[in-house]
N, C-alpha and C positions, 0 to 999 in steps of 0.2 A: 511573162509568167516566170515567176521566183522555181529553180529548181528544185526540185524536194531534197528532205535532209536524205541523208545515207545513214545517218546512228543517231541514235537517242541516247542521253545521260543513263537510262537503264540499260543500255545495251555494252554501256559503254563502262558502267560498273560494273555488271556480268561478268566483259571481257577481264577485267580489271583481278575481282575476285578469283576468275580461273587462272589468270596470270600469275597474280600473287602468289597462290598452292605452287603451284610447276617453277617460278624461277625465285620465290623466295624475295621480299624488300626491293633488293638491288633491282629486279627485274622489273619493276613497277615503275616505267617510265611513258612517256609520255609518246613516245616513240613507239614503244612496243604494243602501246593500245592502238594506234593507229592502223600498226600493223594488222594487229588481230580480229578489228572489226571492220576493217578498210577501205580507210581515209588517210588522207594528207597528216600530219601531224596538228600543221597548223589549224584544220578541221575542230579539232578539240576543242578546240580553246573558246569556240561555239558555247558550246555545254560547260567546260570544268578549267577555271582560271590558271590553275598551275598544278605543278605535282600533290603539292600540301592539300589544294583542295581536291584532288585526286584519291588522295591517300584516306580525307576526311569520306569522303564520298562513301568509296569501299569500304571503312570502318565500321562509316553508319549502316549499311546495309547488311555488314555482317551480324551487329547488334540486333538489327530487325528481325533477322534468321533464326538468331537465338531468341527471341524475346518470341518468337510464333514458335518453338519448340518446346520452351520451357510452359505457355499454357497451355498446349494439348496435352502435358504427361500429368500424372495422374491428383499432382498436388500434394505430395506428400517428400517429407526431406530426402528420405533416400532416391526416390523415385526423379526427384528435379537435380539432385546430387549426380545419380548414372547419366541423366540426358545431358548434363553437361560436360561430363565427361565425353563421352560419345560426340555429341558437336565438336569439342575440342581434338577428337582423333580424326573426323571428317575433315574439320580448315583448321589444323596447326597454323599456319600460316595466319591466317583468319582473324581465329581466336587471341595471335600474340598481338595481331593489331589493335583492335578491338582495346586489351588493356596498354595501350601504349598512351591513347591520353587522344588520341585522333576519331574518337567518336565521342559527339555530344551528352552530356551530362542527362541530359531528357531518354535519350533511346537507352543510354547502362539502368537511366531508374524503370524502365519498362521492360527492360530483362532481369530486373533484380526481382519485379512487382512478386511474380512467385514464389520466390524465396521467404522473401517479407513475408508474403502472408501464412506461408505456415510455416515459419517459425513463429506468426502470431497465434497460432494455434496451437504451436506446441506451448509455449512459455507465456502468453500472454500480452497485454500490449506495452506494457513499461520495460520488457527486457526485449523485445522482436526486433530492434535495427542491430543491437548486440548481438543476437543470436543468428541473425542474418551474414552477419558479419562474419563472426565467426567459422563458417561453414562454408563460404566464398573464399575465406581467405583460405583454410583449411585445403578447402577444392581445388582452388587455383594452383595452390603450390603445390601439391599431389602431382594434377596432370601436368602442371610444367615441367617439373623432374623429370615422370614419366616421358613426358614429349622429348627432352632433351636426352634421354638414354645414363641420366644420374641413379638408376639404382642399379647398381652394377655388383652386388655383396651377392646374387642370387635370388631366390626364389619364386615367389608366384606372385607378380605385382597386381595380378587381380583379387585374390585372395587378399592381400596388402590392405587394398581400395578399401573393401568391403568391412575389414577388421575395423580401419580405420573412421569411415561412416559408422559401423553399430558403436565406435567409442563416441562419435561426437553425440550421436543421437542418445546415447545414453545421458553424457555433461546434460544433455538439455531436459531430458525428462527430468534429473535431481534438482535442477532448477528450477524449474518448475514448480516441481514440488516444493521444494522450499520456499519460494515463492507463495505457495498457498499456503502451507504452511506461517508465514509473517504475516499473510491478511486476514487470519483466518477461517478461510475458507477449507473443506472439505478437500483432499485429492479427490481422483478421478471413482 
């Protein structure tokens, strides 16, 4: 009779994901999962080929996190704009993996799908991957700064957020608008 396993590849990215918050990249070895969910090192190698596919692993399941967060909110730009802020102050760590290029091109289009779709609703569908874009890119470099402690001039970086979201969401309504305005269609 074959001895049963001790960890499973979801137990084994759990550990992985907590790992990563608490000791940061460096900490994410092969070694230290072992430790954490405890097994041999060699055990791993069961489930997860090497660090790289380690690293993919936790990536992708971080994307999965976000991508079940972004559609329970409410579907609206500001609305998926704060929640990802928010995921991003939950796994820093997380989220820099995540855009590091180590999660699949299939799990970032299933965290973006919200996004996408209402910017297709604000702007319509010939300008929605632009306007999606827009607003991730916008977003991302927002809370990266913030994560890394680059606004350092003072004030209220949440107020900041906020100012900054009602300007993009503004760009987007004139767009829009113009927009309809060139087909012409009616605005709202």
């Amino acid at each position: 009779m074959p001895t049963p396993e001790k960890t499973s590849l979801s137990g084994i990215v759990a550990a992985g994901r907590e790992l990563l918050e608490a000791t940061g990249p460096q900490g994410l070895t092969m070694q230290n999962i072992a430790e954490r969910v405890g097994v041999r090192a060699p055990s791993l190698y069961k489930h997860v080929g090497n660090r790289a596919a380690l690293l993919a692993a936790v990536a992708e399941a971080t994307v999965d996190d976000l991508a079940e967060r972004m559609e329970s909110l409410d579907g609206s730009i500001e609305g998926l704009a704060r929640g990802y802020r928010r995921f991003a102050h939950d796994w820093p760590e997380g989220f820099r993996l995540m855009l590091s290029g180590d999660a699949s091109p299939e799990a970032l289009a299933r965290a973006a799908a919200p996004v996408l779709d209402a910017s297709r609703r604000l702007v319509g569908e010939r300008d929605a991957l632009e306007a999606a874009r827009l607003v991730t890119a916008w977003a991302t470099g927002f809370i990266e700064m913030e994560l890394i402690g680059a606004f350092r001039l003072g004030g209220d970086v949440d107020r900041a957020f906020e100012y900054g979201l009602a300007g993009i969401c503004r760009a987007l309504d004139v767009t829009r608008t113009a927009g309809d305005l060139r087909a012409g269609t009616p605005g709202p």
